[in-house]
N, CA, C and O of each residue as an XYZ file, in Angstrom:
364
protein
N     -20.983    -16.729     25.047
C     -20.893    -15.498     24.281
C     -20.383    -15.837     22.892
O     -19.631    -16.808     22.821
N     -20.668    -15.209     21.828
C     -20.654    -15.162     20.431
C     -18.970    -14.489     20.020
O     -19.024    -13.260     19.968
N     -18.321    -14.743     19.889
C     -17.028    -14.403     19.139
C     -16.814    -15.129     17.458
O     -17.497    -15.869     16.749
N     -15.348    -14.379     17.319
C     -15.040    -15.034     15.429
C     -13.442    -15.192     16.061
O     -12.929    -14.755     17.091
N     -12.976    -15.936     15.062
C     -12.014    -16.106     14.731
C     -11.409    -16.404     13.537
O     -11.707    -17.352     12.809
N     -10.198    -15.241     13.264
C      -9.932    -15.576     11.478
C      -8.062    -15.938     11.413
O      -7.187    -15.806     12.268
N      -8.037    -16.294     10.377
C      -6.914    -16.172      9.914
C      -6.833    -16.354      8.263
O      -7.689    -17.071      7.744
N      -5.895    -15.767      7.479
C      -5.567    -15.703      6.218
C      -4.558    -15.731      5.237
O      -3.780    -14.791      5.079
N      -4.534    -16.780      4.562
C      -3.403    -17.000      3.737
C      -3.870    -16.588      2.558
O      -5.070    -16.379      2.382
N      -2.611    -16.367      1.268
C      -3.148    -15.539     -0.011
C      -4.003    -16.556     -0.680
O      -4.504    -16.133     -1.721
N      -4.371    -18.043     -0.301
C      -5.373    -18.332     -1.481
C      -6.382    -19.604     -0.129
O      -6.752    -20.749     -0.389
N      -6.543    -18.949      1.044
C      -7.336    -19.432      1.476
C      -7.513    -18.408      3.031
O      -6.530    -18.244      3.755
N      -8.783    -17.836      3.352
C      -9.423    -17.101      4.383
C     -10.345    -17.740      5.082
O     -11.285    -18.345      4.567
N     -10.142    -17.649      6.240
C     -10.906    -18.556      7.331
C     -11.766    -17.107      8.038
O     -11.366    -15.943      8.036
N     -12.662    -17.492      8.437
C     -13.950    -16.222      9.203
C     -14.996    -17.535     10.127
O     -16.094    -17.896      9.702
N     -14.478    -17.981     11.172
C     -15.413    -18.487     12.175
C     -15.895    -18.282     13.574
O     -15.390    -18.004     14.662
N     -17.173    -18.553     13.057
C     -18.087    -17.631     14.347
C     -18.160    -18.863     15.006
O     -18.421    -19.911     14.416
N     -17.856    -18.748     16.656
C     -18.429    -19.550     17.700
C     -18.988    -19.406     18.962
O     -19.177    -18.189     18.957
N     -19.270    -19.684     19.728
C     -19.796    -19.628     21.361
C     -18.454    -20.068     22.197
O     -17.670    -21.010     22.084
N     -18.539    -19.126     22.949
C     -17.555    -19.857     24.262
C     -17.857    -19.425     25.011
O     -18.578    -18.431     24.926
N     -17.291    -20.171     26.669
C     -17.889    -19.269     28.074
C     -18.070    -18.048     28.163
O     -17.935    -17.532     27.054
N     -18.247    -17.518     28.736
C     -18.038    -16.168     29.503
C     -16.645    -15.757     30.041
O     -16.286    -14.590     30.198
N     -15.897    -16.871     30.306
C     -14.698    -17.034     30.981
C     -13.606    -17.001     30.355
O     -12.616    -16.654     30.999
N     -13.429    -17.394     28.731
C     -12.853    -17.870     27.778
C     -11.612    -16.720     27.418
O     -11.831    -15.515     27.289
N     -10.795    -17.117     27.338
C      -9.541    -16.458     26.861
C      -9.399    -16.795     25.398
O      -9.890    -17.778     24.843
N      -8.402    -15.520     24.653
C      -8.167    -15.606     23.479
C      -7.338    -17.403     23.347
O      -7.881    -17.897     22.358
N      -6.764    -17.992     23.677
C      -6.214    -19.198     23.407
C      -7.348    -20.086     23.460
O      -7.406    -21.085     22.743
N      -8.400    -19.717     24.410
C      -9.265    -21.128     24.385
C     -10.331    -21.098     22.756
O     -10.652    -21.985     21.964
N     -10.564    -19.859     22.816
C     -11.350    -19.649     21.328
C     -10.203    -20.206     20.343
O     -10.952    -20.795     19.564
N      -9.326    -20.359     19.996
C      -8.263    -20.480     19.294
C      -8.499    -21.801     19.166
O      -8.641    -22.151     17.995
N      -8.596    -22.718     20.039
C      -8.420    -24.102     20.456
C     -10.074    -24.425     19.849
O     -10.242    -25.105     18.837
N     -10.981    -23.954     20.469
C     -12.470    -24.499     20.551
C     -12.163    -24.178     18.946
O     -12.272    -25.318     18.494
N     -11.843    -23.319     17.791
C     -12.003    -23.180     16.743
C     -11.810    -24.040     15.574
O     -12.253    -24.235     14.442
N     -10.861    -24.492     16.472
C      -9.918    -25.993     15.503
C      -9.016    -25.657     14.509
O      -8.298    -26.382     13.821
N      -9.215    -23.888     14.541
C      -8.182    -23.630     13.414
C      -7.306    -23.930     13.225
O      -6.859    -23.638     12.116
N      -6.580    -24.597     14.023
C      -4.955    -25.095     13.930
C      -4.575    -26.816     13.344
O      -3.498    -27.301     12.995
N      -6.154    -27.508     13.436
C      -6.549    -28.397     12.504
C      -6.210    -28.259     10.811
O      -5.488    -28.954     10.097
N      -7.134    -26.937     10.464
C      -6.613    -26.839      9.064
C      -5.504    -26.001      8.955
O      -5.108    -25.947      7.790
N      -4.912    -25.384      9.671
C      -3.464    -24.905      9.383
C      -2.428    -25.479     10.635
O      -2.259    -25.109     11.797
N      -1.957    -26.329      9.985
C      -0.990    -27.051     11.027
C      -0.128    -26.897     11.538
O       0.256    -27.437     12.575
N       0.589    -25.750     10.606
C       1.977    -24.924     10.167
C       1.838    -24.036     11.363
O       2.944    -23.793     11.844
N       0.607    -23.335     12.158
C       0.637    -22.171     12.869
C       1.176    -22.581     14.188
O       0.727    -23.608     14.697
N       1.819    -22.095     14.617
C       2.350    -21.939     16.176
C       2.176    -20.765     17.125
O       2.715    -19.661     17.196
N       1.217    -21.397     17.842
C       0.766    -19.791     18.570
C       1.854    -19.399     19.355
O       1.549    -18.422     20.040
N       2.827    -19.719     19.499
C       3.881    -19.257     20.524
C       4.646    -18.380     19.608
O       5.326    -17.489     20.117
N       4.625    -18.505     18.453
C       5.374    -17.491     17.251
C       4.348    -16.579     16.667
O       4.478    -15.366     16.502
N       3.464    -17.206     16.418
C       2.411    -16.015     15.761
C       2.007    -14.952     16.411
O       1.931    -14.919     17.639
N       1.746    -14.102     15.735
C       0.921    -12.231     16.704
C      -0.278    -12.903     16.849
O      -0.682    -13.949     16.342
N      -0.818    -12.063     17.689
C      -2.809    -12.364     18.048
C      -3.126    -11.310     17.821
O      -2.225    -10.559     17.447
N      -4.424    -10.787     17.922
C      -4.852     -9.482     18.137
C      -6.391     -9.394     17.834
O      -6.858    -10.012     16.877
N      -7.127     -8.671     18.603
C      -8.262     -8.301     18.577
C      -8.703     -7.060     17.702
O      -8.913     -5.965     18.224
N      -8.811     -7.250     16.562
C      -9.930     -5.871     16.258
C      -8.454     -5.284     15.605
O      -8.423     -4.054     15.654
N      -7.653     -5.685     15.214
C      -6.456     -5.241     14.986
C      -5.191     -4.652     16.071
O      -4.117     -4.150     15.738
N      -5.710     -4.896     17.449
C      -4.925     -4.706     18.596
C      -4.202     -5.787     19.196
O      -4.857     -6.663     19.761
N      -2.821     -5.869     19.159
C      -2.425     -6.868     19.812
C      -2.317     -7.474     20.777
O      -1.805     -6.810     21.679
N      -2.528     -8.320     20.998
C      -3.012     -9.169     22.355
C      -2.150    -10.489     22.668
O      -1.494    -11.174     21.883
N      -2.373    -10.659     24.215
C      -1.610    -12.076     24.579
C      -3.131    -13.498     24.115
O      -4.234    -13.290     23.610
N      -2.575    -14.648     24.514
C      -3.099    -15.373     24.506
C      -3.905    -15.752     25.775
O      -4.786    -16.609     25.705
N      -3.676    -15.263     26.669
C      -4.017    -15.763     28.415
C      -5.551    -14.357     28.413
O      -6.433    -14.372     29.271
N      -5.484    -13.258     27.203
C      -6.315    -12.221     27.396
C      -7.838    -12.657     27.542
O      -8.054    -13.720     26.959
N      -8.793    -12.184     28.084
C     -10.070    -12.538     28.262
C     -10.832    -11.819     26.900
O     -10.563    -10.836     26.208
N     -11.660    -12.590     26.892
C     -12.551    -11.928     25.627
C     -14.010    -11.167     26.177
O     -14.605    -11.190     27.254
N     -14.199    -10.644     25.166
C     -15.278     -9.713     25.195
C     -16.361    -10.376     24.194
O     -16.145    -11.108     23.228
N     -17.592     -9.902     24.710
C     -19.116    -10.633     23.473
C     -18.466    -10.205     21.763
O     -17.237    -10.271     21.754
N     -18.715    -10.040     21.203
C     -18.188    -10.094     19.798
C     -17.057     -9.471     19.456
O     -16.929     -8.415     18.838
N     -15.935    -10.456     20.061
C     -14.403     -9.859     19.879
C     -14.404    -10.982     18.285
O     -14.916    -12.053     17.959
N     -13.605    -10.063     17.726
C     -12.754    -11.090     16.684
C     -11.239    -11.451     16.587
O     -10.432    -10.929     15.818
N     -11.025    -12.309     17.382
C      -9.457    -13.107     17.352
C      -9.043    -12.836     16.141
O      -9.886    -13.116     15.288
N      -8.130    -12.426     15.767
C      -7.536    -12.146     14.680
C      -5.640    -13.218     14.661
O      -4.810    -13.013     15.546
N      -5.465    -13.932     13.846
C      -4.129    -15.064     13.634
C      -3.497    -14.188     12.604
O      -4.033    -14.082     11.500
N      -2.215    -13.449     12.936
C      -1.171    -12.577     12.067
C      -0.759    -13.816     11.659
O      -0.903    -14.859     12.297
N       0.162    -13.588      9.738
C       1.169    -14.372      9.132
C       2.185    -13.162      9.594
O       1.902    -12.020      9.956
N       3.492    -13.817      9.454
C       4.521    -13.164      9.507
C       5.040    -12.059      8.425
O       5.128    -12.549      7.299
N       5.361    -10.848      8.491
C       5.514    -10.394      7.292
C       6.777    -10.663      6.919
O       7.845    -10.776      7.519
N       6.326    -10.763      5.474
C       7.724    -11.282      4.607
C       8.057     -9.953      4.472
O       7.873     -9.827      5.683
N       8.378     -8.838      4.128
C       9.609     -8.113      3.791
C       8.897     -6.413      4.178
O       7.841     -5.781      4.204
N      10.246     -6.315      4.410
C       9.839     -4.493      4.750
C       9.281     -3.977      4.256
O       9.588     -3.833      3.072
N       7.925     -3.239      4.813
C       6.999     -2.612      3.871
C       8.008     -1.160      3.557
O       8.023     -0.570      2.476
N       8.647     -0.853      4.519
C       9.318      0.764      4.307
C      10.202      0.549      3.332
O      10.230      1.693      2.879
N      11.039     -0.129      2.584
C      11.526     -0.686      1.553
C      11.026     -1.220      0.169
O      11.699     -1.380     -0.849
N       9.513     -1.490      0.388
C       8.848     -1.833     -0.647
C       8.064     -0.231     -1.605
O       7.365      0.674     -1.150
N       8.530     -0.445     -2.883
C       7.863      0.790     -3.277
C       6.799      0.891     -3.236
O       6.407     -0.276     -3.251
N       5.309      2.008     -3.153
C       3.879      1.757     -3.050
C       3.527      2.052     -4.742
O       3.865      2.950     -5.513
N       2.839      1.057     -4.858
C       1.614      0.786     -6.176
C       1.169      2.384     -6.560
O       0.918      3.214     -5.687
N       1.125      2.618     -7.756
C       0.678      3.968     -7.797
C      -0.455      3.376     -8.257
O      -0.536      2.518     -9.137
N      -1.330      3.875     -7.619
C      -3.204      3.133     -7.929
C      -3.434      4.110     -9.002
O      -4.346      3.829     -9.780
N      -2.786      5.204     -9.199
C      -3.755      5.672    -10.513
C      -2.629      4.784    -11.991
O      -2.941      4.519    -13.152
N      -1.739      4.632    -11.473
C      -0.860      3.764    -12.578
C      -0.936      2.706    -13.230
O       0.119      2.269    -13.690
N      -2.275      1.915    -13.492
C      -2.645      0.826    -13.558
C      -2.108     -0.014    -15.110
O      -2.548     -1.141    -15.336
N      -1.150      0.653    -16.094
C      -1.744      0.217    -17.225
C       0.397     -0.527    -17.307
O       1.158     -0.618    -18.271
N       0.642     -0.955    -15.474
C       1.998     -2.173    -15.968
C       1.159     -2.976    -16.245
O       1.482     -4.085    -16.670
């Protein structure tokens, strides 16, 4: 079956499509992806997972075009951060 797997840092985005069993859990797509090749830093035992923006374990089974999704950690309270006034553009 056809799945993706992404993850994203601010000056580099990963989007890869692969095949895995039928059988395949979110960790094995993770693994078959190699993503952890080019980001070395990631530790799936600390990082969020999540499908489709839903969070998920690693042991979870996948579905035909799920997209594994690799959370960064957020750096700072969004409820603390003031919001951008989008019509305010001219700081």
């Amino acid at each position: 079956m056809q799945i993706s797997v992404t993850y994203s840092e601010p000056d580099q985005q990963v989007w890869l499509r692969l095949d895995v069993p039928e059988d395949a859990t979110v960790e094995d797509a993770i693994q078959r992806s190699r993503i952890l090749e080019q980001f070395p830093h990631l530790d799936l035992a600390a990082q969020k997972i999540g499908i489709f923006g839903k969070p998920i374990k690693l042991d979870s089974p996948l579905q035909p075009g799920d997209r594994v999704e690799i959370y960064r950690a957020i750096i700072c309270d969004p409820t603390t951060v003031p919001r951008r006034d989008a019509d305010n553009d001219d700081d």
